[in-house]
Backbone bond lengths (Angstrom), bond angles and torsions (degrees), N, CA, C in turn:
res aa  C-N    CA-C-N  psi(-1)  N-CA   C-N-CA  omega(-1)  CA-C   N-CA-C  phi
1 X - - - 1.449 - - 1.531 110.23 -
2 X 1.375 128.37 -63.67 1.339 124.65 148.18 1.222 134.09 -107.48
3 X 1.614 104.16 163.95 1.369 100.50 -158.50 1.669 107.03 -83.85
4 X 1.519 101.48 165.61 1.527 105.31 -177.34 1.870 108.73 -73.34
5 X 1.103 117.90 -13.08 1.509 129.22 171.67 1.564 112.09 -66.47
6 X 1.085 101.85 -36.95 1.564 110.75 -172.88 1.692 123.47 -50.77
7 X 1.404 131.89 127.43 1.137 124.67 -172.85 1.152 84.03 -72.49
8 X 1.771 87.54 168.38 1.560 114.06 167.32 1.715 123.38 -139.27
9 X 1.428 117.35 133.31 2.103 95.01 -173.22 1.533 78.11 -128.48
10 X 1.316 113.14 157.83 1.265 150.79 150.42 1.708 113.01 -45.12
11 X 0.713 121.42 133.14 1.972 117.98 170.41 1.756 101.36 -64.77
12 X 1.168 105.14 -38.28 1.758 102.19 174.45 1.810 106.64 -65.28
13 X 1.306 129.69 -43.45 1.038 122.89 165.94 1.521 130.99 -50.05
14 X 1.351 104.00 -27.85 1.389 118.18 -166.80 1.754 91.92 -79.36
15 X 1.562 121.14 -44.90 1.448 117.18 171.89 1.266 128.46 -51.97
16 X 1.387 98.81 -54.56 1.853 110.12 166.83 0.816 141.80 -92.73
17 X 1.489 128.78 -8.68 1.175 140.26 -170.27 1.736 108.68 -131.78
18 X 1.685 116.94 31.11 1.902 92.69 -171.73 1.387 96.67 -83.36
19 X 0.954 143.43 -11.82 1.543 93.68 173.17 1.494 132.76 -74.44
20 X 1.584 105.71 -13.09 1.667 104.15 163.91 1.213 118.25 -61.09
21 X 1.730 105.10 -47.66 1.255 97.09 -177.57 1.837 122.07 -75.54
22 X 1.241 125.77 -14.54 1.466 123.00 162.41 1.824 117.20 -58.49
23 X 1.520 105.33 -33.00 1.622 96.39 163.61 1.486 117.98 -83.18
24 X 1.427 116.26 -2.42 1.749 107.77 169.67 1.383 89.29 -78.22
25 X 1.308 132.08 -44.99 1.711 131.96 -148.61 2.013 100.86 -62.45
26 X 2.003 102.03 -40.24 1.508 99.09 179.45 1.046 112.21 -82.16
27 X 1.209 128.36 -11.93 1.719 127.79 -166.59 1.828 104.13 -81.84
28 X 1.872 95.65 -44.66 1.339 96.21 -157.16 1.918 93.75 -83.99
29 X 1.209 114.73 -60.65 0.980 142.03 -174.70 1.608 106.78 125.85
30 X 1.228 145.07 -35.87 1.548 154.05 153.87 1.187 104.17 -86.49
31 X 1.273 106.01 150.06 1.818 118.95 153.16 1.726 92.11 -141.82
32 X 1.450 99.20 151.15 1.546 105.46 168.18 1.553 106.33 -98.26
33 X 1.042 114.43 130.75 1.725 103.91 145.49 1.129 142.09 -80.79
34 X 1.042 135.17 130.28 1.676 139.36 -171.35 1.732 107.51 -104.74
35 X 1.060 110.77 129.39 1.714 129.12 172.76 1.135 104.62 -121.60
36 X 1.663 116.06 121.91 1.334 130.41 -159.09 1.598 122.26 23.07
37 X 1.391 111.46 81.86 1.348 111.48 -158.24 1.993 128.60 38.86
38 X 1.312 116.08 -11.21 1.289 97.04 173.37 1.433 100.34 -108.46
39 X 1.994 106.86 152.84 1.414 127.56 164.57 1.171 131.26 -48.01
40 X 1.312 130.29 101.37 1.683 152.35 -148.54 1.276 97.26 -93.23
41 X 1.354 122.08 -109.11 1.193 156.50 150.00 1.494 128.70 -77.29
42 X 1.519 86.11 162.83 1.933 104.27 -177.55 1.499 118.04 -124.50
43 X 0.972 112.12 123.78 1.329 120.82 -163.70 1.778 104.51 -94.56
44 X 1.135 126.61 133.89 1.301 127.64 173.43 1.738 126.24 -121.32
45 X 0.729 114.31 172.96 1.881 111.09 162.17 1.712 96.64 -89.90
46 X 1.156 125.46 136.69 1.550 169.17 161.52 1.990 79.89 -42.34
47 X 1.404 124.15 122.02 1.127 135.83 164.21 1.675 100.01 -131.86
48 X 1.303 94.65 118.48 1.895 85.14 160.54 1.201 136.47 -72.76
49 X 1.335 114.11 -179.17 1.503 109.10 -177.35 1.658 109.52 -75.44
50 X 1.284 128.41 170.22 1.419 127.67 151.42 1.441 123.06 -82.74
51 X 1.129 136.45 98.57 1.049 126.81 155.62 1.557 136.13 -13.95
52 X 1.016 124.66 110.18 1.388 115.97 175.39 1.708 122.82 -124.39
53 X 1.687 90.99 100.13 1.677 111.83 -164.93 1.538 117.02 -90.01
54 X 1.634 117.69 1.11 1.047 129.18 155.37 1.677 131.66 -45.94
55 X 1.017 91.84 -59.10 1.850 108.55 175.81 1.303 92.68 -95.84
56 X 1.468 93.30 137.15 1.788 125.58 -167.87 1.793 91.05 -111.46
57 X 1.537 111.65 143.88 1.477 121.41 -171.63 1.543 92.25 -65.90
58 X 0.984 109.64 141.59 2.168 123.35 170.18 1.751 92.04 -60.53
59 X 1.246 110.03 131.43 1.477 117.78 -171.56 1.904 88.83 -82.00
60 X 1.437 129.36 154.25 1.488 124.04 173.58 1.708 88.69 -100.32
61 X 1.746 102.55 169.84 1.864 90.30 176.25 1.724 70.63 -141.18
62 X 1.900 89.95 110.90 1.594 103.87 175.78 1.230 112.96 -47.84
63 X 1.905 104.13 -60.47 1.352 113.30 -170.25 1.747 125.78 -38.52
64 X 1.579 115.49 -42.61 0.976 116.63 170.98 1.505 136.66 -62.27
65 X 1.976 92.63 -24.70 1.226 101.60 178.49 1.360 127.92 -61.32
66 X 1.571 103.27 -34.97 1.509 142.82 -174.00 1.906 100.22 -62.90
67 X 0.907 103.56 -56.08 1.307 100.29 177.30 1.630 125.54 -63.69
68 X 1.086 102.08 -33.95 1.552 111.87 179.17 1.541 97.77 -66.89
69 X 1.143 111.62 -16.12 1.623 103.25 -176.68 1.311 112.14 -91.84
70 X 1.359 120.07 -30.44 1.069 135.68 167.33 1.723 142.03 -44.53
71 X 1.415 128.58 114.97 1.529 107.64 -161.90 1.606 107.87 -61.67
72 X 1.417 103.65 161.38 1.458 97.77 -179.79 2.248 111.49 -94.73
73 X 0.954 126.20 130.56 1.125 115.21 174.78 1.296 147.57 -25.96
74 X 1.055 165.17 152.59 1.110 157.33 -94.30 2.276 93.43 -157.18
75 X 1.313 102.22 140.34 1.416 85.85 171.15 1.377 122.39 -89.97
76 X 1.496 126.73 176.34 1.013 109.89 165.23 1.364 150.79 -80.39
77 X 1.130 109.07 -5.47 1.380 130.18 143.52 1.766 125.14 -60.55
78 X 1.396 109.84 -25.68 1.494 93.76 -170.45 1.948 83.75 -91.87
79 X 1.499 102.00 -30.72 1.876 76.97 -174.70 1.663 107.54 -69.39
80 X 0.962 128.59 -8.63 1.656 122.95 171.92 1.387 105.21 -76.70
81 X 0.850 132.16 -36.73 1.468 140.79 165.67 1.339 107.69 -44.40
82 X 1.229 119.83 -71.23 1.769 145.51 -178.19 1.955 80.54 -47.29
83 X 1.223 126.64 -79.79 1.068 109.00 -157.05 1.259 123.70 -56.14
84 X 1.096 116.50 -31.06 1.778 127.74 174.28 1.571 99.80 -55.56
85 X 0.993 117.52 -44.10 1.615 126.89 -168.19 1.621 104.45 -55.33
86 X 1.433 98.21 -40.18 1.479 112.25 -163.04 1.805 105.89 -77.16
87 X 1.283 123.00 -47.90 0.976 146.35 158.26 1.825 118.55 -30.29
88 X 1.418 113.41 -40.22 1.236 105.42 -171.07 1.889 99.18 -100.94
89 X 1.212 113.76 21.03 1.521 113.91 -171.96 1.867 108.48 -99.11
């Protein structure tokens, strides 16, 4: 799993001692940490992400959204209906 090359610091080192251990981190590029003698974590140098300016965000189209939310109208027959309804009350 790791290599035998690989530095290694203590979590107590990491309290008292980081700046040694930040020049193992540039030298090596990894360091492992060890918690009570076993391998914890891996420490790296901070790489950012890549940007990717190729793909353009999907535009949303509110308006349409808005409508889908929206009830749909009534025909004209069911509001003649509705009015008859109203009529016999």
């Amino acid at each position: 799993m790791f290599h035998n090359a690989m530095k290694t610091a203590s979590v107590r080192q990491l309290r008292t001692e980081f700046p040694k251990v930040r020049d193992m981190i540039e030298r090596e590029g990894e360091v492992v940490v060890t918690e009570r003698g076993q391998a914890a974590y891996i420490i790296r140098p901070y790489t950012p992400p890549k940007k990717n300016r190729t793909k353009k965000p999907e535009r949303i189209d509110y308006y349409a959204r808005l409508l889908s939310y929206m009830p749909k109208p009534i025909s004209a027959e069911a509001s003649r209906a509705m009015d008859a309804d109203r009529d016999d009350r």
